[in-house]
CHARMM internal coordinates of N, CA and C (Angstrom, degrees):
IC EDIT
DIST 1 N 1 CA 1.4412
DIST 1 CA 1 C 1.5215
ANGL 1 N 1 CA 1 C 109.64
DIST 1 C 2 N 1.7549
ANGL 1 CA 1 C 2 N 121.15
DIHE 1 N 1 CA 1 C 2 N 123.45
DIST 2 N 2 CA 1.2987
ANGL 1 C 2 N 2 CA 110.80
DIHE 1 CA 1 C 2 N 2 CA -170.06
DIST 2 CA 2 C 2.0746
ANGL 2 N 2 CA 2 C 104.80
DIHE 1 C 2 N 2 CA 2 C -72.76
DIST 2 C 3 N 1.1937
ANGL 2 CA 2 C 3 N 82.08
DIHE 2 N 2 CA 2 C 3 N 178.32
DIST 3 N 3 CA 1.7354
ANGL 2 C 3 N 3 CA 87.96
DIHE 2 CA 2 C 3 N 3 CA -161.19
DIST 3 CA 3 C 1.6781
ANGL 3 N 3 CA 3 C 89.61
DIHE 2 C 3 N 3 CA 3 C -134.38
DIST 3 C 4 N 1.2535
ANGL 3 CA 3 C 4 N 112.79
DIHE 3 N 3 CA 3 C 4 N 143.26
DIST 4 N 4 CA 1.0453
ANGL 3 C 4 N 4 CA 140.54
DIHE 3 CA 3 C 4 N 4 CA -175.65
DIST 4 CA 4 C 1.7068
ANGL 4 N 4 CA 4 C 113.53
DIHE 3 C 4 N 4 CA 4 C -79.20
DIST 4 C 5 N 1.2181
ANGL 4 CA 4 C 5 N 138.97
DIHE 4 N 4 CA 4 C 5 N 120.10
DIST 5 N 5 CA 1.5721
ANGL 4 C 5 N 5 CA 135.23
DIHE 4 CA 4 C 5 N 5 CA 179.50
DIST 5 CA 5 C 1.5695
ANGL 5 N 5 CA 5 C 107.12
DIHE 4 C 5 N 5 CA 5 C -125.86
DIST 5 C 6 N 1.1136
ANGL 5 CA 5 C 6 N 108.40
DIHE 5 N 5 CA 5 C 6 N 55.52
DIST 6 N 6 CA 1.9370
ANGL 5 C 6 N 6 CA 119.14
DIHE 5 CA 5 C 6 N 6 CA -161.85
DIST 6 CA 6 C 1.5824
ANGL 6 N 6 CA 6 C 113.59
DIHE 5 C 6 N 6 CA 6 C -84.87
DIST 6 C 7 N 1.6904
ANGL 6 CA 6 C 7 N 106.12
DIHE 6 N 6 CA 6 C 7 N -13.50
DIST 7 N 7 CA 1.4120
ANGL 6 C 7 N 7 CA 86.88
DIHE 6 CA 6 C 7 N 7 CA 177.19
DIST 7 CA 7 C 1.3837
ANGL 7 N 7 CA 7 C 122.31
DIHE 6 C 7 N 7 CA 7 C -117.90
DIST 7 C 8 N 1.5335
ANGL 7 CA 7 C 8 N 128.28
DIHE 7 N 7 CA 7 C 8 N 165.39
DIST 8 N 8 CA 1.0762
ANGL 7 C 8 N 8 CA 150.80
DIHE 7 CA 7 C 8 N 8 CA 176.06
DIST 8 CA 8 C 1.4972
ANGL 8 N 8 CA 8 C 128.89
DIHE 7 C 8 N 8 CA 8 C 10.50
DIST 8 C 9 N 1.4905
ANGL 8 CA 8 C 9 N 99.52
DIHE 8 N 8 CA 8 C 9 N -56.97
DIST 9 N 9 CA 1.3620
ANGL 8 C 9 N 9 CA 122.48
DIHE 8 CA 8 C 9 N 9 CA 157.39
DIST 9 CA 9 C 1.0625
ANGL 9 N 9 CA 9 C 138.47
DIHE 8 C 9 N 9 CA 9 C -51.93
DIST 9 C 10 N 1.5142
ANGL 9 CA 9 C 10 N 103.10
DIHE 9 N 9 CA 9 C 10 N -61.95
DIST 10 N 10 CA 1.2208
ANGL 9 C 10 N 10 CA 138.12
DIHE 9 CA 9 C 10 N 10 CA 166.90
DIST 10 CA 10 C 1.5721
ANGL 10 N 10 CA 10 C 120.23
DIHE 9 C 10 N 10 CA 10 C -45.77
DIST 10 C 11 N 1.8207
ANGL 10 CA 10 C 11 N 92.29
DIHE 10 N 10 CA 10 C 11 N -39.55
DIST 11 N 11 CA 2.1916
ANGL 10 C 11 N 11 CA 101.13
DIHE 10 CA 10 C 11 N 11 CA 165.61
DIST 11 CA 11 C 1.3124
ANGL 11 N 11 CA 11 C 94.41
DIHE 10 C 11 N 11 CA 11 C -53.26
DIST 11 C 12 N 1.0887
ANGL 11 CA 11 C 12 N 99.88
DIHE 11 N 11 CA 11 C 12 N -75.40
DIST 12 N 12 CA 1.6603
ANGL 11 C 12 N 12 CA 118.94
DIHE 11 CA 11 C 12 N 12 CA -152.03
DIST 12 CA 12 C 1.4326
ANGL 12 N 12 CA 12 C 116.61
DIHE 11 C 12 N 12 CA 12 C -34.92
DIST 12 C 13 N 1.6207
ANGL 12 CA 12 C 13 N 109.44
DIHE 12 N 12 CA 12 C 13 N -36.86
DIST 13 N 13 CA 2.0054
ANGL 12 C 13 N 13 CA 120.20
DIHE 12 CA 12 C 13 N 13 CA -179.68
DIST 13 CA 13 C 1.4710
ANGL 13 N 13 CA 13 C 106.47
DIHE 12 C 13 N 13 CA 13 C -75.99
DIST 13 C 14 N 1.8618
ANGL 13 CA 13 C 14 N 123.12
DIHE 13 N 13 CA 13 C 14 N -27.10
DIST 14 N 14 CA 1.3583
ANGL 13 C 14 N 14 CA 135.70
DIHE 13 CA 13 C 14 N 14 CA -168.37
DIST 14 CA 14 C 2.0905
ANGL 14 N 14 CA 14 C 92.69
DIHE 13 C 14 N 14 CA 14 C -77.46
DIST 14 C 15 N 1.1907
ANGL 14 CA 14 C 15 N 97.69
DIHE 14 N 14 CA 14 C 15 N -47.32
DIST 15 N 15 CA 1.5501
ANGL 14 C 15 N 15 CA 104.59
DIHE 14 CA 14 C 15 N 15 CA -160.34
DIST 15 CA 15 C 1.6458
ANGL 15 N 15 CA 15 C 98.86
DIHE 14 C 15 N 15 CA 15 C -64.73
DIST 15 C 16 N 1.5188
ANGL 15 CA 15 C 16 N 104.60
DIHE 15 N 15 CA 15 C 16 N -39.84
DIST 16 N 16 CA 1.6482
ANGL 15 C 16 N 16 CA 101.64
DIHE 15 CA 15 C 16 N 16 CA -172.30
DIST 16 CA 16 C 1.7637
ANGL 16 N 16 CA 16 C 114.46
DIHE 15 C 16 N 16 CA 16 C -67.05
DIST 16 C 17 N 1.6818
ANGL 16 CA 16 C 17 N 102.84
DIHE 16 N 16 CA 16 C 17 N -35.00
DIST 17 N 17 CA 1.6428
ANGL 16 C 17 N 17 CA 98.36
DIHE 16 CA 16 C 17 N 17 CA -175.29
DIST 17 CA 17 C 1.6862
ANGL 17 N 17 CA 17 C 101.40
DIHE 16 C 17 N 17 CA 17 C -79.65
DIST 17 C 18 N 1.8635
ANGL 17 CA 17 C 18 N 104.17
DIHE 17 N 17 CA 17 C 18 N -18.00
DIST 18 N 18 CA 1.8851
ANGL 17 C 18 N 18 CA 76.46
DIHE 17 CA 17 C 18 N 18 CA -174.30
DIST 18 CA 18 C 1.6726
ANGL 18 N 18 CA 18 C 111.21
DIHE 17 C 18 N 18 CA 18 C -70.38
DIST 18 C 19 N 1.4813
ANGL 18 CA 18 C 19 N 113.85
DIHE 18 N 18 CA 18 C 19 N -10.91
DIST 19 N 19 CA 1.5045
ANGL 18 C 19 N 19 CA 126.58
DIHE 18 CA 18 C 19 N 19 CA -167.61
DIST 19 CA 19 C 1.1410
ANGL 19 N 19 CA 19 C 106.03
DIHE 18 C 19 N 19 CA 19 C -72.13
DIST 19 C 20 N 1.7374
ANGL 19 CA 19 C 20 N 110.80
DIHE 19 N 19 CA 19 C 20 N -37.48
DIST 20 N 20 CA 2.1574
ANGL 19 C 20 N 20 CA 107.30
DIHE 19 CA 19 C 20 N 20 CA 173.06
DIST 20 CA 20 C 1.1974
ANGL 20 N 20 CA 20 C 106.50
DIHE 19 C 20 N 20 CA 20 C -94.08
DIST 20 C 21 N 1.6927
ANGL 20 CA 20 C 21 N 140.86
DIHE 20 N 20 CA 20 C 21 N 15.29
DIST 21 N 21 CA 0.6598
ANGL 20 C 21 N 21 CA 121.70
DIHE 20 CA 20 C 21 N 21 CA 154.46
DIST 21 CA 21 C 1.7817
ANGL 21 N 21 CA 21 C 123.82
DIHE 20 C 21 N 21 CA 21 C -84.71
DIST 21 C 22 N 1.6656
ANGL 21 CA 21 C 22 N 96.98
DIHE 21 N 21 CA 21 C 22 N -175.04
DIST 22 N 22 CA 1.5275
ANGL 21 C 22 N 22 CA 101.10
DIHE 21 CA 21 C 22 N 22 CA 159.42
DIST 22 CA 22 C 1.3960
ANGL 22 N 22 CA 22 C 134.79
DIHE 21 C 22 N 22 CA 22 C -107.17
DIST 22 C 23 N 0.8743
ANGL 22 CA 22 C 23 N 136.98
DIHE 22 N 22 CA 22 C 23 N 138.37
DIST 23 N 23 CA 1.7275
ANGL 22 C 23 N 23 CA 122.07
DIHE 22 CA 22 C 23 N 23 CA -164.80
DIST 23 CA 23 C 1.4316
ANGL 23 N 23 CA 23 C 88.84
DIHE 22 C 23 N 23 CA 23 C -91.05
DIST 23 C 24 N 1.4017
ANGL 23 CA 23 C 24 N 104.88
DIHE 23 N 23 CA 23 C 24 N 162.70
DIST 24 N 24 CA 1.1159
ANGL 23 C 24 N 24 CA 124.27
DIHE 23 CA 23 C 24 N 24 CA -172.43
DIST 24 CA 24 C 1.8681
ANGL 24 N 24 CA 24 C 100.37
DIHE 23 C 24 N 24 CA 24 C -159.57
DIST 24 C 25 N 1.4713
ANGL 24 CA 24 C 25 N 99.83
DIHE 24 N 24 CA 24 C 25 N 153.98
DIST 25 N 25 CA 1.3865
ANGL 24 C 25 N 25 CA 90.64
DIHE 24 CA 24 C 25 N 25 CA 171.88
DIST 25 CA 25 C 1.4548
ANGL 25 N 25 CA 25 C 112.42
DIHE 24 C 25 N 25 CA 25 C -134.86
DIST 25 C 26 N 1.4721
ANGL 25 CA 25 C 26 N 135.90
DIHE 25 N 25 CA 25 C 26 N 146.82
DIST 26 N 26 CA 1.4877
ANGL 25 C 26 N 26 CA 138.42
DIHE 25 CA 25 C 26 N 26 CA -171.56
DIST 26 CA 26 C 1.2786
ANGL 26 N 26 CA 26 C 112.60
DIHE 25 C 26 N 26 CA 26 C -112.24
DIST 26 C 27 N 1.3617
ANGL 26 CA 26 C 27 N 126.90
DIHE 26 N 26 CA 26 C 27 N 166.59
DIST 27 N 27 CA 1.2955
ANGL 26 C 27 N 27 CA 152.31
DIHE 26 CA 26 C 27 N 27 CA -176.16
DIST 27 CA 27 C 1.4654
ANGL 27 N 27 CA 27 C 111.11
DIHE 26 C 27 N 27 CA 27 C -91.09
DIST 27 C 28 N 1.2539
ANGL 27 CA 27 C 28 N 109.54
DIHE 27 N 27 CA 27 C 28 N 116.60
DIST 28 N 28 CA 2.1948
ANGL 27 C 28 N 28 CA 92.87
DIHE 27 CA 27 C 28 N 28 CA 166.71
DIST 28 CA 28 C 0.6899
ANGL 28 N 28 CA 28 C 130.45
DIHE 27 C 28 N 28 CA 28 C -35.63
DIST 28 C 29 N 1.1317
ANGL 28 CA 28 C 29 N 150.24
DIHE 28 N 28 CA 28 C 29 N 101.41
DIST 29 N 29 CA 1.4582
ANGL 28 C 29 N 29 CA 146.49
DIHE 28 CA 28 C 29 N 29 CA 154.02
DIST 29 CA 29 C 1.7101
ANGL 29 N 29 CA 29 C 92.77
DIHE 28 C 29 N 29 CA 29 C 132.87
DIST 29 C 30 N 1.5159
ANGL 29 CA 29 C 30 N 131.16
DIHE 29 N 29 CA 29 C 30 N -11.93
DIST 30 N 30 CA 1.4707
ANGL 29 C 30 N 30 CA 122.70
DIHE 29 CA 29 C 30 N 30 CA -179.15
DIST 30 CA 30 C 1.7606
ANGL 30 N 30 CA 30 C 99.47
DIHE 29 C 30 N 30 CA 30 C -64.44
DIST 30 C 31 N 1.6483
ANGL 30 CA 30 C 31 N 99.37
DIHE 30 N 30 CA 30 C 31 N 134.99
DIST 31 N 31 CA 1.2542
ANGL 30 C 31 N 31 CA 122.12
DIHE 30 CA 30 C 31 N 31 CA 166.51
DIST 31 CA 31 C 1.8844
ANGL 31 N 31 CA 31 C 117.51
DIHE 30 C 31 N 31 CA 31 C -87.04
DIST 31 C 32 N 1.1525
ANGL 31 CA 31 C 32 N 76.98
DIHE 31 N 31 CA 31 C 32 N 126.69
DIST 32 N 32 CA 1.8535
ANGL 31 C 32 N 32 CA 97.57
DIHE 31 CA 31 C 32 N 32 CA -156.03
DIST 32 CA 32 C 1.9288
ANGL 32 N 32 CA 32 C 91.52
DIHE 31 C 32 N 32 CA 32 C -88.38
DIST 32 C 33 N 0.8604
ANGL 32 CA 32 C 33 N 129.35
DIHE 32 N 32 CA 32 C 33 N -14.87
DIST 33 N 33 CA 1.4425
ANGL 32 C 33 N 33 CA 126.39
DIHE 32 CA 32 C 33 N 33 CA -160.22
DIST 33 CA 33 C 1.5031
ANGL 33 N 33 CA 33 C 126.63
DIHE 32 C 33 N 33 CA 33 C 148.59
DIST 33 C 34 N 1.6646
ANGL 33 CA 33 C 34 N 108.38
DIHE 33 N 33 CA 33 C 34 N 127.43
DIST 34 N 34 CA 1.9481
ANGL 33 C 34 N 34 CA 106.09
DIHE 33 CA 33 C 34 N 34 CA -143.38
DIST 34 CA 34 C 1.7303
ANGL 34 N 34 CA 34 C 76.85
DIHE 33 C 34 N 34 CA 34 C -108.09
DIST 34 C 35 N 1.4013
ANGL 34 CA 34 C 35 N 87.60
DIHE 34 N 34 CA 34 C 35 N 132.99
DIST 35 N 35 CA 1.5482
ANGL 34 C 35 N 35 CA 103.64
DIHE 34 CA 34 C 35 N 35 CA 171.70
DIST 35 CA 35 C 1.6113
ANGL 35 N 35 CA 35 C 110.47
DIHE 34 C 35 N 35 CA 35 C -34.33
DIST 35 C 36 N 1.5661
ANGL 35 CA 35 C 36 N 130.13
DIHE 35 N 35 CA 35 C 36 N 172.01
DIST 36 N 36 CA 1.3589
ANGL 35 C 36 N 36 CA 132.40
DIHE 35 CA 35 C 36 N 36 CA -171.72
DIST 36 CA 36 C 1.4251
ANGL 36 N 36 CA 36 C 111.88
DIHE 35 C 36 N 36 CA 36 C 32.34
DIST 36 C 37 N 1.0700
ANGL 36 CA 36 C 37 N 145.28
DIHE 36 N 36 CA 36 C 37 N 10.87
DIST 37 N 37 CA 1.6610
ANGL 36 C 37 N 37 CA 140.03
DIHE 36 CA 36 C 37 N 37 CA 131.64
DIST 37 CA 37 C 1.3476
ANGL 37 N 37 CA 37 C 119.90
DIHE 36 C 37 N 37 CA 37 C -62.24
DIST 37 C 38 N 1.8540
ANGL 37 CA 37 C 38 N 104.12
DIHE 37 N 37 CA 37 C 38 N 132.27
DIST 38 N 38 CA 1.0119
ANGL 37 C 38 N 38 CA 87.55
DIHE 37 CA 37 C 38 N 38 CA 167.84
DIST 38 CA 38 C 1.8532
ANGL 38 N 38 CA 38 C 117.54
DIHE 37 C 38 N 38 CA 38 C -104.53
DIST 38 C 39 N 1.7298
ANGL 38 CA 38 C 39 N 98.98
DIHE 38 N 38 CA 38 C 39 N 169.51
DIST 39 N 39 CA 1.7029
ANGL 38 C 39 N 39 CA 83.16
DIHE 38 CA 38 C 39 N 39 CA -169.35
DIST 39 CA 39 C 1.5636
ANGL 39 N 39 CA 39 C 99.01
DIHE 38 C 39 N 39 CA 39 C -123.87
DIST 39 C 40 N 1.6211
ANGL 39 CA 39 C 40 N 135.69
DIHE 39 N 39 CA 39 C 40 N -178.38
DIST 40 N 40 CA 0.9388
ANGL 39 C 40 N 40 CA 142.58
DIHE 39 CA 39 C 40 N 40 CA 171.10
DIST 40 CA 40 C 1.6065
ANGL 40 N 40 CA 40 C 116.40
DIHE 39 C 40 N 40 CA 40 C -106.07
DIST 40 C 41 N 1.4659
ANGL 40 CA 40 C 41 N 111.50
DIHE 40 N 40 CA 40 C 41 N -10.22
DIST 41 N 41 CA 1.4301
ANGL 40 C 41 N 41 CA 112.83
DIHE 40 CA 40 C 41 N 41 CA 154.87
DIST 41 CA 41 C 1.1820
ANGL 41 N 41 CA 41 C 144.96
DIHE 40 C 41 N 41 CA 41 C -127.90
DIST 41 C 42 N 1.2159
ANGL 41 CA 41 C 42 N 124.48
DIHE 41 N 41 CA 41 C 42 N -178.61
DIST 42 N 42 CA 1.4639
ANGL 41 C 42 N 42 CA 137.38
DIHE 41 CA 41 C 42 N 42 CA -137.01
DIST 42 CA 42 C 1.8583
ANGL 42 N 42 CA 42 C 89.16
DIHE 41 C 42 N 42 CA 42 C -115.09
DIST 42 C 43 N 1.1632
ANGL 42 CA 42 C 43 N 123.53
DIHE 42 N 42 CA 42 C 43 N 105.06
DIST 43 N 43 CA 1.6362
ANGL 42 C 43 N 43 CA 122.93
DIHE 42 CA 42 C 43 N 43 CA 162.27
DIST 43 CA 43 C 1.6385
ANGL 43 N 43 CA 43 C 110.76
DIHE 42 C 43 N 43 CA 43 C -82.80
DIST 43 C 44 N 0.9426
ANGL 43 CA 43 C 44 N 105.19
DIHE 43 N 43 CA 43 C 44 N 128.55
DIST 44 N 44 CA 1.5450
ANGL 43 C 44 N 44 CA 127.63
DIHE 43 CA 43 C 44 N 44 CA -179.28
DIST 44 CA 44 C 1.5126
ANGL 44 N 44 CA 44 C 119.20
DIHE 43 C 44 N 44 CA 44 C -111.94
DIST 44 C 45 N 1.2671
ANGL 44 CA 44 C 45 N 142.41
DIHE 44 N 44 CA 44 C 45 N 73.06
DIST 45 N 45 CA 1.4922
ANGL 44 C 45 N 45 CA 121.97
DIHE 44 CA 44 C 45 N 45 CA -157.92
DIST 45 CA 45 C 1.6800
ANGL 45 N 45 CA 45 C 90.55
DIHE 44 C 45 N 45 CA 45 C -84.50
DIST 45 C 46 N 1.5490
ANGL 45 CA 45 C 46 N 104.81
DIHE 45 N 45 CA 45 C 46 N 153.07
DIST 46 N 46 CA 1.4452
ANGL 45 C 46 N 46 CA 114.96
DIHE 45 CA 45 C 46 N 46 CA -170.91
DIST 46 CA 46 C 1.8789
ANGL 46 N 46 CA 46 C 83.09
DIHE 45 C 46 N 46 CA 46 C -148.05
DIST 46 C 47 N 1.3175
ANGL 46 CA 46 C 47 N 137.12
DIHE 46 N 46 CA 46 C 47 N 13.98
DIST 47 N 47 CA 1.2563
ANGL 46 C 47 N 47 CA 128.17
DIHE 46 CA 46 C 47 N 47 CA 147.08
DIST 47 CA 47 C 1.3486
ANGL 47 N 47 CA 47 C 106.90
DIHE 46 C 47 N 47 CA 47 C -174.10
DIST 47 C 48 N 1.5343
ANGL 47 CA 47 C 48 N 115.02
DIHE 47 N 47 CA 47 C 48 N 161.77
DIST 48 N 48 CA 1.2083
ANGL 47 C 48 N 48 CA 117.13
DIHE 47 CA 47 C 48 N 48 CA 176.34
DIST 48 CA 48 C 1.5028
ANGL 48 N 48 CA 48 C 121.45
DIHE 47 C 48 N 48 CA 48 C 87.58
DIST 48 C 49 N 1.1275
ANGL 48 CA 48 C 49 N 129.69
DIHE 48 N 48 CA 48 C 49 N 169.78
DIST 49 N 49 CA 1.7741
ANGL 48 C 49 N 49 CA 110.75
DIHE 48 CA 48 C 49 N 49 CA 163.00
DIST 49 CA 49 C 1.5308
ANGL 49 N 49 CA 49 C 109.40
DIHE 48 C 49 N 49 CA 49 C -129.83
DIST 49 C 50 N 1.3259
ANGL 49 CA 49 C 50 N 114.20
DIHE 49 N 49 CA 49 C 50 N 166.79
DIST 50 N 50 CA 1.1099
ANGL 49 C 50 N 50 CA 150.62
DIHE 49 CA 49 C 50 N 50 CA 140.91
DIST 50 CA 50 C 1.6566
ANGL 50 N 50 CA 50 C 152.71
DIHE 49 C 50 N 50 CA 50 C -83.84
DIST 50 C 51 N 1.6402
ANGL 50 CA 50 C 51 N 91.71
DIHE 50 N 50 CA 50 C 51 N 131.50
DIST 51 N 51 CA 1.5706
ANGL 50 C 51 N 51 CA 86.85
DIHE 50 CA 50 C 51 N 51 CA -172.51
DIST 51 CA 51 C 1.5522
ANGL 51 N 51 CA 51 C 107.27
DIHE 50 C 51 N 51 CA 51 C -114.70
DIST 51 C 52 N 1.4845
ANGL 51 CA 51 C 52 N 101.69
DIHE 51 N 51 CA 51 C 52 N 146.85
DIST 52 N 52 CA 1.6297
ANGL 51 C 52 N 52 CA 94.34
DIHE 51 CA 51 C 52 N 52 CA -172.90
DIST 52 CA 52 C 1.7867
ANGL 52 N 52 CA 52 C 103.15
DIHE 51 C 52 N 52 CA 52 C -142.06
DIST 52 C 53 N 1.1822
ANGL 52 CA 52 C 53 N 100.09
DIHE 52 N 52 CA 52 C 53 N 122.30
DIST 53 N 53 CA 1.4109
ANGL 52 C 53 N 53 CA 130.80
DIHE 52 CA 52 C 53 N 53 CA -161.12
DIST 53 CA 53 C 1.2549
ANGL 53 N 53 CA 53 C 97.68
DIHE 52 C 53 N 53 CA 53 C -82.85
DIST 53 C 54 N 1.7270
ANGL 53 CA 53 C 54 N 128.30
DIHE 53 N 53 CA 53 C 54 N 115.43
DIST 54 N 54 CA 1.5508
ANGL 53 C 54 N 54 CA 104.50
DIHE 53 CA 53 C 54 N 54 CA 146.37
DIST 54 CA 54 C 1.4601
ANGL 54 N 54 CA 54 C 117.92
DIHE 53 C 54 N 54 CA 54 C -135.67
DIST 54 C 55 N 1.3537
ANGL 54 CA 54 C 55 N 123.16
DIHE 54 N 54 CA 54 C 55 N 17.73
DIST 55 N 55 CA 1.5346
ANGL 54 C 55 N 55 CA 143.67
DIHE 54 CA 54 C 55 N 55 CA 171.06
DIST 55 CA 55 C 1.6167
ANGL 55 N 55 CA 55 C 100.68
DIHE 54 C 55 N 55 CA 55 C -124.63
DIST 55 C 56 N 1.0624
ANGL 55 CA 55 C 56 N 129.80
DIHE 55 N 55 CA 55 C 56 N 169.82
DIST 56 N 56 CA 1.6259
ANGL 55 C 56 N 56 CA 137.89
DIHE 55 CA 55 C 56 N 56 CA 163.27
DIST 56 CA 56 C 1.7320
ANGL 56 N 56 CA 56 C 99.82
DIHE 55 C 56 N 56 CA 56 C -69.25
DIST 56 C 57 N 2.0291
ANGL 56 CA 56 C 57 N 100.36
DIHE 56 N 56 CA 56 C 57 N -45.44
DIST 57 N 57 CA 1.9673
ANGL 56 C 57 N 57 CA 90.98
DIHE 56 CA 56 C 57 N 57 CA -168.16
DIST 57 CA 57 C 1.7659
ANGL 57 N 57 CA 57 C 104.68
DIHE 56 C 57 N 57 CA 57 C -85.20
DIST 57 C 58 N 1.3514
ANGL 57 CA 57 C 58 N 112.94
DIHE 57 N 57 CA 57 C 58 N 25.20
DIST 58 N 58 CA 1.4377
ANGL 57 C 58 N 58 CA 103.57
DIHE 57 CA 57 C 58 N 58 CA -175.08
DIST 58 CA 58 C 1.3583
ANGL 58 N 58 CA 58 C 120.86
DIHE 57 C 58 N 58 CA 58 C -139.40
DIST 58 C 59 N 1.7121
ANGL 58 CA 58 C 59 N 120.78
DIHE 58 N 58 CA 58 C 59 N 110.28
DIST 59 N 59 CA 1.0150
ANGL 58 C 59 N 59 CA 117.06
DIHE 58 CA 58 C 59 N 59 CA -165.62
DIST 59 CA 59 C 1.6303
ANGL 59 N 59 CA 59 C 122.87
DIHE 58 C 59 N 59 CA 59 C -151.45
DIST 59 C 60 N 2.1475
ANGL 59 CA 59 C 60 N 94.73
DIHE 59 N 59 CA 59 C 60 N 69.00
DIST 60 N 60 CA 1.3080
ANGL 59 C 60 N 60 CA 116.39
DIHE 59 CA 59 C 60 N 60 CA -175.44
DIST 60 CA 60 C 1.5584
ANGL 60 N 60 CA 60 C 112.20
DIHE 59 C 60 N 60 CA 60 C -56.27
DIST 60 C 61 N 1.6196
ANGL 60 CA 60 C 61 N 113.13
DIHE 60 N 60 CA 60 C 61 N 125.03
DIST 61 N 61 CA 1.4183
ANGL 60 C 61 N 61 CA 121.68
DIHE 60 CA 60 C 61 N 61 CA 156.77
DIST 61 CA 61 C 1.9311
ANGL 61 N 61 CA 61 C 135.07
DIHE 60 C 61 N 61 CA 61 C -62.58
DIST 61 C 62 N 1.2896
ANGL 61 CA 61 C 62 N 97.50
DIHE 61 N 61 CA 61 C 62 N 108.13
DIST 62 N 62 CA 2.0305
ANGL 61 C 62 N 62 CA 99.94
DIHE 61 CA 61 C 62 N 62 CA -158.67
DIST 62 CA 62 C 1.9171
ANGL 62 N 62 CA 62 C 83.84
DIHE 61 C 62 N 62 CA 62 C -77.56
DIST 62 C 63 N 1.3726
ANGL 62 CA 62 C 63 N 114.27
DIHE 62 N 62 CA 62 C 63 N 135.96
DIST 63 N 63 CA 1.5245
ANGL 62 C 63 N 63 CA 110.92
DIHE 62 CA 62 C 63 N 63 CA 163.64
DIST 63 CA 63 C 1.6619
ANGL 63 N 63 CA 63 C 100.27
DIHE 62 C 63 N 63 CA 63 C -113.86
DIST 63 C 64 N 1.2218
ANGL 63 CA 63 C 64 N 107.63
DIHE 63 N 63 CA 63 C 64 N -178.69
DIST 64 N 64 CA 1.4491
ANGL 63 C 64 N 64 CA 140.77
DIHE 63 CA 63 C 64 N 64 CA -174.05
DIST 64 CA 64 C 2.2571
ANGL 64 N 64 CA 64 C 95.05
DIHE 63 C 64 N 64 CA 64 C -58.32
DIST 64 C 65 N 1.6248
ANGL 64 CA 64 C 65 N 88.30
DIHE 64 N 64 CA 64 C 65 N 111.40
DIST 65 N 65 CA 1.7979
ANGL 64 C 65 N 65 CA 97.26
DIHE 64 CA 64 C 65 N 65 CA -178.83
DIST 65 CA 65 C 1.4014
ANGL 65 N 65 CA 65 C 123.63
DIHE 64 C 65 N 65 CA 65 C 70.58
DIST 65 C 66 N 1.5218
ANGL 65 CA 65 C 66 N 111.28
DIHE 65 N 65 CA 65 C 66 N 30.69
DIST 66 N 66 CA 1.6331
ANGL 65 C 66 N 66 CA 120.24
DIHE 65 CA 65 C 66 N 66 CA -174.96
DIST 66 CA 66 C 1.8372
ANGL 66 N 66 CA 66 C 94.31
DIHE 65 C 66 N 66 CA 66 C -145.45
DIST 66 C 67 N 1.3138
ANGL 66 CA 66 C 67 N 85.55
DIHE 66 N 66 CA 66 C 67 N 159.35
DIST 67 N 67 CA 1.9955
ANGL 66 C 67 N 67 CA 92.32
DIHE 66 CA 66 C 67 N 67 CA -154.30
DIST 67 CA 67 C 1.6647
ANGL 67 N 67 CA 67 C 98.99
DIHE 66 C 67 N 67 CA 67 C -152.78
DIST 67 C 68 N 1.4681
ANGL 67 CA 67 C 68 N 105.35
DIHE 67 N 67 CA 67 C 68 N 162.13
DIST 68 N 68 CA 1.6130
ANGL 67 C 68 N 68 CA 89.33
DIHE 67 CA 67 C 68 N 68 CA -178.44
DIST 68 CA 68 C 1.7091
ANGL 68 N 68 CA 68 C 87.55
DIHE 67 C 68 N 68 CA 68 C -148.58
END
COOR INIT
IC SEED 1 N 1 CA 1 C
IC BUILD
């Protein structure tokens, strides 16, 4: 269930990791990472949304500063 990171603070820790991060940009429908893998990075969405699959009947939408 995505989770909400809406306040003040909470900008401020989002703004600092998107700053060491790298932007990158994806394709519709490109699969970013298959459940039970493990990965070495940190996804940050800073626009657009995401959908993240982990049943066939389940398919919660991630928006801009919400994480699961």
């Amino acid at each position: 269930m995505p989770v909400s990171t809406s306040s003040s603070v909470a900008d401020k820790r989002l703004a600092k990791l998107a700053s060491m991060g790298e932007p990158r940009l994806y394709a519709k429908n490109e699969i970013l990472i298959n459940e039970g893998e493990v990965s070495g990075s940190l996804f940050l969405l800073t626009s657009g949304q995401l959908k993240v699959f982990t049943r066939p009947d389940i398919a919660p939408i991630l928006l801009i500063g919400q994480c699961f």
